[in-house]
N, CA, C and O atoms as a GROMACS GRO file, in nm:
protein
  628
    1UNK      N    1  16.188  14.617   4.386
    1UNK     CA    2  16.072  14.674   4.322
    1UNK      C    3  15.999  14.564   4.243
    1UNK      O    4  16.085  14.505   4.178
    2UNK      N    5  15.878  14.511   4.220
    2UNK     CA    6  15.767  14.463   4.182
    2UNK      C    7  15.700  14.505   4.062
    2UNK      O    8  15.611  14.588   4.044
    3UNK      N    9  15.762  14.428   3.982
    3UNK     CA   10  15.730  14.471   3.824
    3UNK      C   11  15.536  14.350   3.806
    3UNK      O   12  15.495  14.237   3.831
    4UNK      N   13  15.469  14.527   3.732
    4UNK     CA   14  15.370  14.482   3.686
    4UNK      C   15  15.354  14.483   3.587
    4UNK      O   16  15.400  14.565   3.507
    5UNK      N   17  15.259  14.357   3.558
    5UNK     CA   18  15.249  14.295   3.400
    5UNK      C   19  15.096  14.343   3.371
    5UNK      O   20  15.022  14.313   3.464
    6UNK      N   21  15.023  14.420   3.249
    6UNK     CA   22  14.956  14.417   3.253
    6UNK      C   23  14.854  14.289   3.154
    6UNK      O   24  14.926  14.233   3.072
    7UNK      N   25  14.747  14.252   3.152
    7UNK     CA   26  14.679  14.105   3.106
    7UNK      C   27  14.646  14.154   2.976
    7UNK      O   28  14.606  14.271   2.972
    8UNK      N   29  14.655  14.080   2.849
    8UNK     CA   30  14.632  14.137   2.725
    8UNK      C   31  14.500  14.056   2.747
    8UNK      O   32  14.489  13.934   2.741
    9UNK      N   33  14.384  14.162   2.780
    9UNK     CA   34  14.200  14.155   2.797
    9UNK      C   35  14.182  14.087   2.641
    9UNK      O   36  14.149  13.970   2.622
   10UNK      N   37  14.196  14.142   2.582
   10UNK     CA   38  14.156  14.064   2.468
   10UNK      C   39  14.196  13.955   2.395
   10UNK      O   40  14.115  13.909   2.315
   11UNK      N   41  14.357  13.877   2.408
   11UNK     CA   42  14.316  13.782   2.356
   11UNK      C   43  14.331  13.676   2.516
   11UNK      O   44  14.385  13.565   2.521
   12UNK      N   45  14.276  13.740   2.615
   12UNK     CA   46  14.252  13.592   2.728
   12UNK      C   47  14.082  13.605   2.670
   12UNK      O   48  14.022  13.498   2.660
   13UNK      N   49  14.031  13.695   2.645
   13UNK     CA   50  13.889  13.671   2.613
   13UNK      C   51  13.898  13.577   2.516
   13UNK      O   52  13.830  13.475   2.524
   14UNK      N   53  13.976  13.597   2.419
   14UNK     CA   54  13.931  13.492   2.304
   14UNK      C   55  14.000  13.377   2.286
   14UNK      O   56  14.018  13.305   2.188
   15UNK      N   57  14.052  13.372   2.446
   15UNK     CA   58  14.052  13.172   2.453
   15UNK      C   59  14.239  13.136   2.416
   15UNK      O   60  14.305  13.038   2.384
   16UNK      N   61  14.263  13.266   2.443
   16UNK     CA   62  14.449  13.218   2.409
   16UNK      C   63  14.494  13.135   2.475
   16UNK      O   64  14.564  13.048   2.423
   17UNK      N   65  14.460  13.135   2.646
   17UNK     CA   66  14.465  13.028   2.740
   17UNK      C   67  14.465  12.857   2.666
   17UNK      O   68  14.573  12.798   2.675
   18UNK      N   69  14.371  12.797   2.610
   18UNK     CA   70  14.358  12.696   2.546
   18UNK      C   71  14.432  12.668   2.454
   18UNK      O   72  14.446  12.744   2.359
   19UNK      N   73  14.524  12.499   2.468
   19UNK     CA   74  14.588  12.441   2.464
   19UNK      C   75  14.538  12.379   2.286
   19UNK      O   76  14.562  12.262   2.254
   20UNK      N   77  14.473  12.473   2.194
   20UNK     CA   78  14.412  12.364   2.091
   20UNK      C   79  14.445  12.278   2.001
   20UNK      O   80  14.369  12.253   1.908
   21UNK      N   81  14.591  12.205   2.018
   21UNK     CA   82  14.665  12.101   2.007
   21UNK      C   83  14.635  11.954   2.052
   21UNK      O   84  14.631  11.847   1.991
   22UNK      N   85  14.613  11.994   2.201
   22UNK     CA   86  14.544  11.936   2.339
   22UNK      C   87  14.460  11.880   2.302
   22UNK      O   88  14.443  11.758   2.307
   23UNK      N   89  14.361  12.000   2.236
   23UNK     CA   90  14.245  11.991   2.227
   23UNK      C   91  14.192  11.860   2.114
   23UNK      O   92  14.130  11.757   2.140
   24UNK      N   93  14.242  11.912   1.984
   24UNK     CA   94  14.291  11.822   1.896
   24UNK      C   95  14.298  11.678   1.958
   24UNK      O   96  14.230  11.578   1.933
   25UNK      N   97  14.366  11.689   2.016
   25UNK     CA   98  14.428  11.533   2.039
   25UNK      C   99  14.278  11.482   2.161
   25UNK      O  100  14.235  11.367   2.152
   26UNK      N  101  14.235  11.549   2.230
   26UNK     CA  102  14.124  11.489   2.289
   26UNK      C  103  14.000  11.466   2.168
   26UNK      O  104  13.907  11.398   2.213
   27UNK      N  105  13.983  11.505   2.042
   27UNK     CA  106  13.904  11.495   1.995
   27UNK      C  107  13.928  11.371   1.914
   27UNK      O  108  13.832  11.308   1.870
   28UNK      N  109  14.037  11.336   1.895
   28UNK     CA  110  14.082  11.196   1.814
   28UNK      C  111  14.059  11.131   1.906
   28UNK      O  112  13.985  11.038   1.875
   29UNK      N  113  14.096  11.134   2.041
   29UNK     CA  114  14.080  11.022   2.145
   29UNK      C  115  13.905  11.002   2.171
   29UNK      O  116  13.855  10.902   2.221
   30UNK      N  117  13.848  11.094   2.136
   30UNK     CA  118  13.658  11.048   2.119
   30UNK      C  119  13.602  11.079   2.310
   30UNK      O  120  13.500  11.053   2.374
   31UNK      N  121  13.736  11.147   2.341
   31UNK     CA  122  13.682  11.191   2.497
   31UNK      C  123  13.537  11.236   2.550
   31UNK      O  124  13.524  11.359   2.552
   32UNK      N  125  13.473  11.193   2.575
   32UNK     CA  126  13.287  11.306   2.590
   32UNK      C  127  13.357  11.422   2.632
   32UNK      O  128  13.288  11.489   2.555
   33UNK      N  129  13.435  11.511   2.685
   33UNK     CA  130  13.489  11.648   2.681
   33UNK      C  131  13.461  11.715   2.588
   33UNK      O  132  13.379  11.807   2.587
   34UNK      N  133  13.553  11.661   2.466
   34UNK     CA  134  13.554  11.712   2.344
   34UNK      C  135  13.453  11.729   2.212
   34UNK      O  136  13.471  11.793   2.108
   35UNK      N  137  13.284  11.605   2.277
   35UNK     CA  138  13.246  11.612   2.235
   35UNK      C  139  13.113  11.696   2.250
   35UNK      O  140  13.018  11.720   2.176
   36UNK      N  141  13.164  11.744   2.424
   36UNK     CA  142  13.055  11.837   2.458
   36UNK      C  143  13.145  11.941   2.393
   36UNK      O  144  13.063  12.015   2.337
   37UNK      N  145  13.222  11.972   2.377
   37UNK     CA  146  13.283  12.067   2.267
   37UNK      C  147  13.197  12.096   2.183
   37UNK      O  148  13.132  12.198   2.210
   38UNK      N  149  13.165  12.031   2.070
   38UNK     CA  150  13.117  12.011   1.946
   38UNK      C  151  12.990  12.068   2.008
   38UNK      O  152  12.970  12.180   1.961
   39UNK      N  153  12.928  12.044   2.066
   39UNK     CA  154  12.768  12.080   2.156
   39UNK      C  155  12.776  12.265   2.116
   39UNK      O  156  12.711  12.339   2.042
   40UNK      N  157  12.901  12.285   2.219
   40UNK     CA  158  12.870  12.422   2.260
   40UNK      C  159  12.918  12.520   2.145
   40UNK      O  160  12.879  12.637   2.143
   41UNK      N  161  13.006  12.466   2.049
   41UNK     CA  162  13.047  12.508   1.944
   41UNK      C  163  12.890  12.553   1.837
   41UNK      O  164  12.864  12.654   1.772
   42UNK      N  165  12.818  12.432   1.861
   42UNK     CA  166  12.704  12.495   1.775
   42UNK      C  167  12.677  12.617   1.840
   42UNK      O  168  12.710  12.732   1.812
   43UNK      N  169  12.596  12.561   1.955
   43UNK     CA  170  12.475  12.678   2.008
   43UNK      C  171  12.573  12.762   2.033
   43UNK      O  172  12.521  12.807   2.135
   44UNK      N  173  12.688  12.830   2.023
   44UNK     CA  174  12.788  12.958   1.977
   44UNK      C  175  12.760  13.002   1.864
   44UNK      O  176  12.741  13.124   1.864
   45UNK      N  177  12.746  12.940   1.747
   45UNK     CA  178  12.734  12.932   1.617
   45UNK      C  179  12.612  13.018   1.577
   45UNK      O  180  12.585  13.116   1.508
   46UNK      N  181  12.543  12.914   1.670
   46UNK     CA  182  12.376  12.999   1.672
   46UNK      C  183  12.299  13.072   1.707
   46UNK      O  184  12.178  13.066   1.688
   47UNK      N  185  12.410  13.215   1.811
   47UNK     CA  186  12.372  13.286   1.914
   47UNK      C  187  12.512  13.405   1.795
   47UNK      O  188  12.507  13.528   1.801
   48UNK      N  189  12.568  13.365   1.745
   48UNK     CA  190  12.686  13.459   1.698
   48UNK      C  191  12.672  13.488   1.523
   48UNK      O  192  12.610  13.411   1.450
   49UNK      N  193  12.723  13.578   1.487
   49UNK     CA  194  12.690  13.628   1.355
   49UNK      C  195  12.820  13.667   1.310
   49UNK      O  196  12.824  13.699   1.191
   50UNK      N  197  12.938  13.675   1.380
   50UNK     CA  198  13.039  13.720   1.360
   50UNK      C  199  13.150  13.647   1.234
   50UNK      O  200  13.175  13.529   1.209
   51UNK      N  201  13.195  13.765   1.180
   51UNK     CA  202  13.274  13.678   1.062
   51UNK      C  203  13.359  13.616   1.111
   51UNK      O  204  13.384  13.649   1.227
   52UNK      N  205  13.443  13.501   1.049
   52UNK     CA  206  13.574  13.462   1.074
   52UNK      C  207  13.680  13.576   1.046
   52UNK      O  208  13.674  13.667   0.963
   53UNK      N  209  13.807  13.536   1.166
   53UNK     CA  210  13.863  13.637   1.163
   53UNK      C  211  14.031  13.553   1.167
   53UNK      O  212  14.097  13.496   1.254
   54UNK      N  213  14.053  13.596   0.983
   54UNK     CA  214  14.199  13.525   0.932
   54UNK      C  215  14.313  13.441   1.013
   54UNK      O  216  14.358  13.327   1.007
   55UNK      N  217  14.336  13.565   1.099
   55UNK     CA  218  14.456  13.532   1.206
   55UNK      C  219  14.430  13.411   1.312
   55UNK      O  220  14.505  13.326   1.359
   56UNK      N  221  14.295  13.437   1.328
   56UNK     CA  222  14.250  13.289   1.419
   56UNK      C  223  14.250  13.201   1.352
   56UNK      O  224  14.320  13.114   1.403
   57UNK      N  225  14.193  13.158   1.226
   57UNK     CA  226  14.139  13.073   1.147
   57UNK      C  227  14.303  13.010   1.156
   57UNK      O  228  14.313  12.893   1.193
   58UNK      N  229  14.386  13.060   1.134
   58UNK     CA  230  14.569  12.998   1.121
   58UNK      C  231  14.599  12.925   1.232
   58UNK      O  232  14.661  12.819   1.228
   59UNK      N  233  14.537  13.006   1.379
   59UNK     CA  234  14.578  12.930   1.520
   59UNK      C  235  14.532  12.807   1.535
   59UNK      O  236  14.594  12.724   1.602
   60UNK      N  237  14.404  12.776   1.468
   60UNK     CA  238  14.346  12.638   1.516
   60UNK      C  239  14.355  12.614   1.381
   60UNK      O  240  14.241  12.648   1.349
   61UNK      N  241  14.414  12.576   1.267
   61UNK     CA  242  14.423  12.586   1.195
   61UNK      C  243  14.503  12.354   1.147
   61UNK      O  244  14.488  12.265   1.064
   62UNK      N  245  14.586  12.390   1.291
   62UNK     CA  246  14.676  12.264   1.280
   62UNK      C  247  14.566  12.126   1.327
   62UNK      O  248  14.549  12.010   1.290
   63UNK      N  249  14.506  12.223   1.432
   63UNK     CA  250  14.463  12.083   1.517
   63UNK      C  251  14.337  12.065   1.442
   63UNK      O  252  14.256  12.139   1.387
   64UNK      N  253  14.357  11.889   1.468
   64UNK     CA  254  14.207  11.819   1.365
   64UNK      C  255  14.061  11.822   1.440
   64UNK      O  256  14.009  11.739   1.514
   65UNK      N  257  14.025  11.927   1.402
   65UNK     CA  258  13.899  11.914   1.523
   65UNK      C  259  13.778  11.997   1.404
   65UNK      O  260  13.796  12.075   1.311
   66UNK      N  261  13.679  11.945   1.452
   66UNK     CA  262  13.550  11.938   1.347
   66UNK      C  263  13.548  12.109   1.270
   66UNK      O  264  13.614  12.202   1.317
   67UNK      N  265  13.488  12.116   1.186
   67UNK     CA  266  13.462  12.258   1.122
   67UNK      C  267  13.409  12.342   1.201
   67UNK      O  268  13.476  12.443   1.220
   68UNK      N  269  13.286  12.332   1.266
   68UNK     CA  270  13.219  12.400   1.387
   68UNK      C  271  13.282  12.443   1.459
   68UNK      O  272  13.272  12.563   1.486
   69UNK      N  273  13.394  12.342   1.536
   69UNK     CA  274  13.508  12.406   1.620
   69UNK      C  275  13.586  12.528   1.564
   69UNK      O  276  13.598  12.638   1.617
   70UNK      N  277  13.629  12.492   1.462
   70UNK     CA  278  13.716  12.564   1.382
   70UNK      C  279  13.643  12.714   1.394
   70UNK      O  280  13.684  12.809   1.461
   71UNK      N  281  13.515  12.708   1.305
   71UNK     CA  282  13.474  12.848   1.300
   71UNK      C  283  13.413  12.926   1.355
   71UNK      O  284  13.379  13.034   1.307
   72UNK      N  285  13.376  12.868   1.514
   72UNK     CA  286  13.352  12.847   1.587
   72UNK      C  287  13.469  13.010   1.693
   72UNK      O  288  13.450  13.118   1.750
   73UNK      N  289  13.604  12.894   1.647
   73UNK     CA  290  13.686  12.978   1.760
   73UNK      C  291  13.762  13.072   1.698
   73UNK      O  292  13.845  13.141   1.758
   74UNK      N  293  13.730  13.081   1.530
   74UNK     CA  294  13.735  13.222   1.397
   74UNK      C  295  13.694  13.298   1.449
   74UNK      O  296  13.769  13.394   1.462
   75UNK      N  297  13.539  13.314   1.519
   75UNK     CA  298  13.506  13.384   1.506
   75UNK      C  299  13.434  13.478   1.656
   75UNK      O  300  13.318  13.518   1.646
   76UNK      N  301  13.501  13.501   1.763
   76UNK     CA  302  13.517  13.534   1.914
   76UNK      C  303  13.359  13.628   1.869
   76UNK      O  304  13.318  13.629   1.753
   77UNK      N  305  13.295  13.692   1.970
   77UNK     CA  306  13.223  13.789   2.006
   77UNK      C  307  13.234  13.897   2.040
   77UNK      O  308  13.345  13.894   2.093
   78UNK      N  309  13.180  14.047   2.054
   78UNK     CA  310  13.247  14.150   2.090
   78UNK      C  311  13.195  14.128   2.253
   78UNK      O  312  13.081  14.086   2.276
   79UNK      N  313  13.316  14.170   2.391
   79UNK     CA  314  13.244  14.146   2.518
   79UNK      C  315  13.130  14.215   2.527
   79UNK      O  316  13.086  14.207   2.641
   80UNK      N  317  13.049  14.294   2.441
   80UNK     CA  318  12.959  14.388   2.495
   80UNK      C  319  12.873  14.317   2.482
   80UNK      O  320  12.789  14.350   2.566
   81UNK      N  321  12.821  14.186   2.394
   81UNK     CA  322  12.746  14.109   2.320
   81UNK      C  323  12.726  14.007   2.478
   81UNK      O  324  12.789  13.907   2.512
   82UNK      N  325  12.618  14.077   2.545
   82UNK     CA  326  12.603  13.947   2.644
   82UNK      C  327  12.544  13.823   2.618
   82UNK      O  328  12.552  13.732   2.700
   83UNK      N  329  12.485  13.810   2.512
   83UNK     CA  330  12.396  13.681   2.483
   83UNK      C  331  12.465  13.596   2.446
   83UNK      O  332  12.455  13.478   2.477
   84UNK      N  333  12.588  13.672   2.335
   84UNK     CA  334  12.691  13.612   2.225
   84UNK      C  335  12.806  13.542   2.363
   84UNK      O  336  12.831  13.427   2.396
   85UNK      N  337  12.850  13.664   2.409
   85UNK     CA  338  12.957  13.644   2.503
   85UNK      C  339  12.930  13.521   2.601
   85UNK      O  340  13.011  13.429   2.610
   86UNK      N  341  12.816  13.524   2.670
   86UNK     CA  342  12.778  13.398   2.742
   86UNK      C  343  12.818  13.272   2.703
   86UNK      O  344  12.892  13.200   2.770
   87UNK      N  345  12.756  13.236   2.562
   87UNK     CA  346  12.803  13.100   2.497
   87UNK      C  347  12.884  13.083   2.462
   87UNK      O  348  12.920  12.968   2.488
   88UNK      N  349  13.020  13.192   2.348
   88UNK     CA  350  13.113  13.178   2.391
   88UNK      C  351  13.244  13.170   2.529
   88UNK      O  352  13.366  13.147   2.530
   89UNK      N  353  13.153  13.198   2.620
   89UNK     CA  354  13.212  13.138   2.790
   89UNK      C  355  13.177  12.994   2.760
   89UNK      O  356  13.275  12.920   2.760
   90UNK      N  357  13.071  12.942   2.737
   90UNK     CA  358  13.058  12.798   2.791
   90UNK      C  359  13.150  12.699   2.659
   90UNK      O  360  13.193  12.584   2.666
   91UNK      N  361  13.155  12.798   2.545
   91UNK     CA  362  13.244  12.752   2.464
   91UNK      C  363  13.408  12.688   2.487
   91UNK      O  364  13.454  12.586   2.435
   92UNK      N  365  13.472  12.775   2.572
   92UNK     CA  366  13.570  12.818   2.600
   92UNK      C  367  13.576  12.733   2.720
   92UNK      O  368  13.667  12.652   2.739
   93UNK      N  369  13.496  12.748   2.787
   93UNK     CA  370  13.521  12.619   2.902
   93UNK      C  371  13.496  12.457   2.903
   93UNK      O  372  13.530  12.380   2.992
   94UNK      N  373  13.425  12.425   2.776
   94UNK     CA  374  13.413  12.314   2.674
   94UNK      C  375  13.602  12.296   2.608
   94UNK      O  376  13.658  12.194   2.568
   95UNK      N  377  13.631  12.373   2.614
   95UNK     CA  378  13.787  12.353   2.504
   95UNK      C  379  13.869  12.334   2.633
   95UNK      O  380  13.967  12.261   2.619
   96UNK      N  381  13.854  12.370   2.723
   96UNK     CA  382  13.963  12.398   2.855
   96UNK      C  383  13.923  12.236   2.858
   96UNK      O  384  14.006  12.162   2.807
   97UNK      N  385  13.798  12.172   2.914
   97UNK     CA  386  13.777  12.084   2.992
   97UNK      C  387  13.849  11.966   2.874
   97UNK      O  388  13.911  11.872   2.924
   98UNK      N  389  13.839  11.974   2.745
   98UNK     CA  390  13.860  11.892   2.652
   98UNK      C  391  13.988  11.888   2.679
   98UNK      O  392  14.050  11.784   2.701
   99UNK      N  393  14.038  12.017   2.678
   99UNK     CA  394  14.241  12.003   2.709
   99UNK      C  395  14.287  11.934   2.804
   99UNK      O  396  14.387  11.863   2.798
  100UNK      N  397  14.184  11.958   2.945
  100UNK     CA  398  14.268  11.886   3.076
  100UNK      C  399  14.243  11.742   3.075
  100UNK      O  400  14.299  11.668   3.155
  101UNK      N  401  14.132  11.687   2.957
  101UNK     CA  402  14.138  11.533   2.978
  101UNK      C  403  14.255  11.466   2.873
  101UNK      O  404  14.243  11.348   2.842
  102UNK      N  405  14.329  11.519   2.839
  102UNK     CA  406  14.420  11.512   2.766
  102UNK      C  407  14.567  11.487   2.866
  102UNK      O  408  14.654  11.405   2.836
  103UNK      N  409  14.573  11.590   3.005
  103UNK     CA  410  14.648  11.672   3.054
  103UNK      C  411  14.686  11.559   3.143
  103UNK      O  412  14.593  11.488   3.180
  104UNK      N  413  14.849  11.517   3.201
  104UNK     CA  414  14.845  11.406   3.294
  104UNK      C  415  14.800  11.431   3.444
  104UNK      O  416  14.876  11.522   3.478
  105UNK      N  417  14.751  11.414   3.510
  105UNK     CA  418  14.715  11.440   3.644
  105UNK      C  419  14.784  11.547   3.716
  105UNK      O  420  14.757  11.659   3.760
  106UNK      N  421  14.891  11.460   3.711
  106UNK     CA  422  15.010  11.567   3.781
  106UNK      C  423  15.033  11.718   3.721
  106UNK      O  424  15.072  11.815   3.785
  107UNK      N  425  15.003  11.714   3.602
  107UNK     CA  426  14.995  11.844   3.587
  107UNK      C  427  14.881  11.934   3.593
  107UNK      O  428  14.893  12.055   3.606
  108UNK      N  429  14.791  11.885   3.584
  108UNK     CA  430  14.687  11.950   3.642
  108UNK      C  431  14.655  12.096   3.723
  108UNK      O  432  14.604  12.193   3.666
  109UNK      N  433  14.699  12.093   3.876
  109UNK     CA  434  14.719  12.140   3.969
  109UNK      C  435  14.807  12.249   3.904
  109UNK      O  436  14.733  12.333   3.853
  110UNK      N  437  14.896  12.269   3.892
  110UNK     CA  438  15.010  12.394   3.855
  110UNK      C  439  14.899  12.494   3.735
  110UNK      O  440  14.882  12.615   3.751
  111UNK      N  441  14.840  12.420   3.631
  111UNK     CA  442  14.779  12.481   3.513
  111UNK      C  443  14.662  12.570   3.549
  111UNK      O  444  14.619  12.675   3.502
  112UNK      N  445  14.613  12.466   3.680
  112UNK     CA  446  14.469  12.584   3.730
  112UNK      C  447  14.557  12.648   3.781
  112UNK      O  448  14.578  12.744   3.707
  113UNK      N  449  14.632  12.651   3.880
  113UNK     CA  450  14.650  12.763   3.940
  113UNK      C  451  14.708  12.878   3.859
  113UNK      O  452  14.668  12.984   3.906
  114UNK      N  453  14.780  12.895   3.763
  114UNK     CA  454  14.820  12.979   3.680
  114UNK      C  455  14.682  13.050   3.592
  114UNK      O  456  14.668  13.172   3.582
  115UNK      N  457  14.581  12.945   3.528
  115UNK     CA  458  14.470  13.036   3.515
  115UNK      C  459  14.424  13.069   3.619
  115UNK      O  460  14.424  13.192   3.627
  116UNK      N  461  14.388  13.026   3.697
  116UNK     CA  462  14.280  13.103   3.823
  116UNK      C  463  14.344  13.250   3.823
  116UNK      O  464  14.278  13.353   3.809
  117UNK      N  465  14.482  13.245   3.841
  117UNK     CA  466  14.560  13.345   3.900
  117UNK      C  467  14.506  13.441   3.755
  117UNK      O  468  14.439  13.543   3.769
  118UNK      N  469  14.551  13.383   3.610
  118UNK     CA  470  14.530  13.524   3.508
  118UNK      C  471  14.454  13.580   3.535
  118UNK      O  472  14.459  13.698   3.567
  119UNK      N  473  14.299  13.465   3.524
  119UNK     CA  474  14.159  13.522   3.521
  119UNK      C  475  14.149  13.647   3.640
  119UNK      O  476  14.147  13.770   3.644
  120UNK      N  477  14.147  13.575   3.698
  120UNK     CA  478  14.149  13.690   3.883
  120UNK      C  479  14.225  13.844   3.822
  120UNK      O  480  14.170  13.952   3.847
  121UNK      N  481  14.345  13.839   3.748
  121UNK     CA  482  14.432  13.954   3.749
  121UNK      C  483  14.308  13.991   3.634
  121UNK      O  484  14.215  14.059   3.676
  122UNK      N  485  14.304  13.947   3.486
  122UNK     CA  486  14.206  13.986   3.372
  122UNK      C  487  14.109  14.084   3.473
  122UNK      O  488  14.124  14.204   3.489
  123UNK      N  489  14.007  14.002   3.534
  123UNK     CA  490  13.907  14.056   3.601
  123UNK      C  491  13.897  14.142   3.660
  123UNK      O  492  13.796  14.211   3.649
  124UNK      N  493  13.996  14.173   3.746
  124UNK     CA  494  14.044  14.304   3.790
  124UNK      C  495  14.098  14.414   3.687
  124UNK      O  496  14.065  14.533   3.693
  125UNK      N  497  14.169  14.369   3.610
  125UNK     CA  498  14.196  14.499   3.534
  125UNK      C  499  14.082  14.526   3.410
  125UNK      O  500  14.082  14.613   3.322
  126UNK      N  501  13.987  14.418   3.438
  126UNK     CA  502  13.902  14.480   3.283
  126UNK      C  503  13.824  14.562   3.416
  126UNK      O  504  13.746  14.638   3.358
  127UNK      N  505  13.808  14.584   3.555
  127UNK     CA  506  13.712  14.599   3.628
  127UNK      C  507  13.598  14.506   3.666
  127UNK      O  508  13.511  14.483   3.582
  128UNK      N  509  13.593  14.458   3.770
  128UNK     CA  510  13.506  14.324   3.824
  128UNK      C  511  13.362  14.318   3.823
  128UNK      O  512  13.292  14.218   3.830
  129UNK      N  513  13.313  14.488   3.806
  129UNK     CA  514  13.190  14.515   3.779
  129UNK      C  515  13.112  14.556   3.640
  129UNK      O  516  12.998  14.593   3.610
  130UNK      N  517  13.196  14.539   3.593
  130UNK     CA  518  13.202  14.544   3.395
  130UNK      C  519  13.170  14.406   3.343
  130UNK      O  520  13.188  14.310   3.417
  131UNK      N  521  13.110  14.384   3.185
  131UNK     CA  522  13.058  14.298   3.179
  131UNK      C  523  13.164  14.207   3.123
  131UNK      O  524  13.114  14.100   3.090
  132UNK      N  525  13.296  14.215   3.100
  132UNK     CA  526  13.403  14.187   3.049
  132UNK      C  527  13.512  14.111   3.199
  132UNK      O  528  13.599  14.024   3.202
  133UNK      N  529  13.438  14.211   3.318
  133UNK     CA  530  13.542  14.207   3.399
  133UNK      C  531  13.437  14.041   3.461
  133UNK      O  532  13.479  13.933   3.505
  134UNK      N  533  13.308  14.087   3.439
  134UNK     CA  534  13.200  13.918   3.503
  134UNK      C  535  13.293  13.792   3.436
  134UNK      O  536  13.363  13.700   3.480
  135UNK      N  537  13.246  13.850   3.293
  135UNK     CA  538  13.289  13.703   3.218
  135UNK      C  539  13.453  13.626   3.287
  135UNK      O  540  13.447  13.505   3.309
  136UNK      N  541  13.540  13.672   3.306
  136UNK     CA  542  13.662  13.670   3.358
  136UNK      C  543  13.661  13.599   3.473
  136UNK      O  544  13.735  13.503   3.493
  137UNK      N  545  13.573  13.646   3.560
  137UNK     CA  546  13.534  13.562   3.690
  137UNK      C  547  13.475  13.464   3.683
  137UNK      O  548  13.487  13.390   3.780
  138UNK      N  549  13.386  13.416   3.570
  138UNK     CA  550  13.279  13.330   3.526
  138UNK      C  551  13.353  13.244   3.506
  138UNK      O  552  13.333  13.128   3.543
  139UNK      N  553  13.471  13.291   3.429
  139UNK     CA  554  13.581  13.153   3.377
  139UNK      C  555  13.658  13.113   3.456
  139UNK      O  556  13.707  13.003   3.432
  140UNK      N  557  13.703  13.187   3.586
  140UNK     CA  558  13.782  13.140   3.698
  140UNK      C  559  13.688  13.014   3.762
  140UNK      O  560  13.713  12.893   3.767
  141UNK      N  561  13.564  13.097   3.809
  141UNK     CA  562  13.484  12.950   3.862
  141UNK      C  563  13.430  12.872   3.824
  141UNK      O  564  13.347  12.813   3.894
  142UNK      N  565  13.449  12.847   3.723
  142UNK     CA  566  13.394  12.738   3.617
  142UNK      C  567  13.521  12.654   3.610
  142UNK      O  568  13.500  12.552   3.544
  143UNK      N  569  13.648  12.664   3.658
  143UNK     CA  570  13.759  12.604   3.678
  143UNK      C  571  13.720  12.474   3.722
  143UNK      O  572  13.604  12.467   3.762
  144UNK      N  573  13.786  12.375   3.726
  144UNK     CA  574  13.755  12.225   3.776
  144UNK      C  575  13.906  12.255   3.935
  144UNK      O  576  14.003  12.328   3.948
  145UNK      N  577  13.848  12.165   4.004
  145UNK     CA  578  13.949  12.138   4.104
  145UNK      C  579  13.975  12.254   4.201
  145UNK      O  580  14.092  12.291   4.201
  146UNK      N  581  13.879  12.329   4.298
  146UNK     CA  582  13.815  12.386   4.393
  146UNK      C  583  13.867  12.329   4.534
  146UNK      O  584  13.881  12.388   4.641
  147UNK      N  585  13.886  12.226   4.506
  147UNK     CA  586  13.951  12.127   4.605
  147UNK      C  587  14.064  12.160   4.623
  147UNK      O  588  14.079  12.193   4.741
  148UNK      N  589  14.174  12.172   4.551
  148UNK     CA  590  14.324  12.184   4.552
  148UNK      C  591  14.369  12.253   4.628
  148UNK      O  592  14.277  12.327   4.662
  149UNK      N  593  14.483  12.287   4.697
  149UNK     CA  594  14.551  12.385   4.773
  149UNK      C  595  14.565  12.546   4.693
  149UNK      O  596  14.571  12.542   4.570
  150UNK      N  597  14.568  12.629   4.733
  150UNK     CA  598  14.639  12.741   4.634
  150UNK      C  599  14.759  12.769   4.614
  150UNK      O  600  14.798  12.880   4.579
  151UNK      N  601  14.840  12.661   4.635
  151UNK     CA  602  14.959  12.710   4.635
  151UNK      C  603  15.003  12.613   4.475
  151UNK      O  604  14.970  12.497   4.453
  152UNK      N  605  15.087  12.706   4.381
  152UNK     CA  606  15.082  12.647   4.261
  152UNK      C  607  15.188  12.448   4.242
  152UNK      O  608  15.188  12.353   4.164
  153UNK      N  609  15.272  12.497   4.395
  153UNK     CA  610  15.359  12.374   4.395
  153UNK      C  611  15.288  12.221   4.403
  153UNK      O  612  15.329  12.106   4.384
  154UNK      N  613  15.150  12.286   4.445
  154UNK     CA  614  15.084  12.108   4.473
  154UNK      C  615  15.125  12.043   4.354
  154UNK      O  616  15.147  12.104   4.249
  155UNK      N  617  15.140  11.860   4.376
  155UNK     CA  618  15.117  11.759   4.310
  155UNK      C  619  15.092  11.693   4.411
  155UNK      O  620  15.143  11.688   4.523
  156UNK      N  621  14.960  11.612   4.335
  156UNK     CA  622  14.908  11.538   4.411
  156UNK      C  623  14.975  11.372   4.436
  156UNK      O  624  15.034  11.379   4.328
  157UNK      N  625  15.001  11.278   4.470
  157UNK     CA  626  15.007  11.164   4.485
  157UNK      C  627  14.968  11.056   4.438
  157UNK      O  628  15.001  10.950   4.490
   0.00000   0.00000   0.00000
């Protein structure tokens, strides 16, 4: 029998996926990743009204990464908020891309495939035609490395 897991929708929306340790550490290294980070962190900033919210403020709390970031990823959007929600997508895929230049090659390959795979399941269970279930898909193909096999065992050479 085939045990199902169901996807906790809300915190893959608000970026639990991301490594912000990773992240951290790409921002000391002065990566342009991390500094298109800082980019999308504003215009989030400036599309969102939302308070900081305690429990997050603790998660990114360790890693040294600018204030913007910080309150930035305090303070998620509600999915209904398409204007809000949008930029926090490009937010969120600014922190991913910052993590994988951090990430050694070889591991690479295994990490997409495990998101591709959440997002895909998220998307489906928020419903694919919902505006919760878009964003989900938005973040699958916004994935880097399209190229790769699907099978999670690749390493490349």
């Amino acid at each position: 029998m085939r045990e199902v897991f169901a996807v906790d929708l809300e915190a893959l929306y608000g970026g639990s996926f991301v490594n912000w340790e990773a992240v951290g550490e790409s921002w000391q290294k002065h990566t342009l990743p991390s500094r298109m980070l800082l980019i999308r962190a504003r215009a989030y900033l400036e599309r969102s009204g939302r308070p900081e919210l305690p429990e997050r403020v603790e998660i990114i709390s360790r890693a040294p990464l600018p204030e913007e970031i910080r309150r930035a990823f305090a303070s998620p959007p509600e999915p209904e908020d398409e204007d809000a929600s949008s930029a926090w997508g490009d937010f969120i895929d600014a922190a991913l891309a910052a993590e994988l230049e951090v990430v050694s090659y070889g591991e690479r390959p295994p990490i997409l495939h495990e998101l591709r795979a959440g997002l895909e399941k998220a998307a489906e269970e928020a419903g694919g035609r919902t505006p919760l279930g878009r964003w989900f898909l938005a973040r699958r193909e916004a994935l880097p490395g399209k190229d790769l096999p699907p099978e999670a065992g690749y390493l490349p050479v």
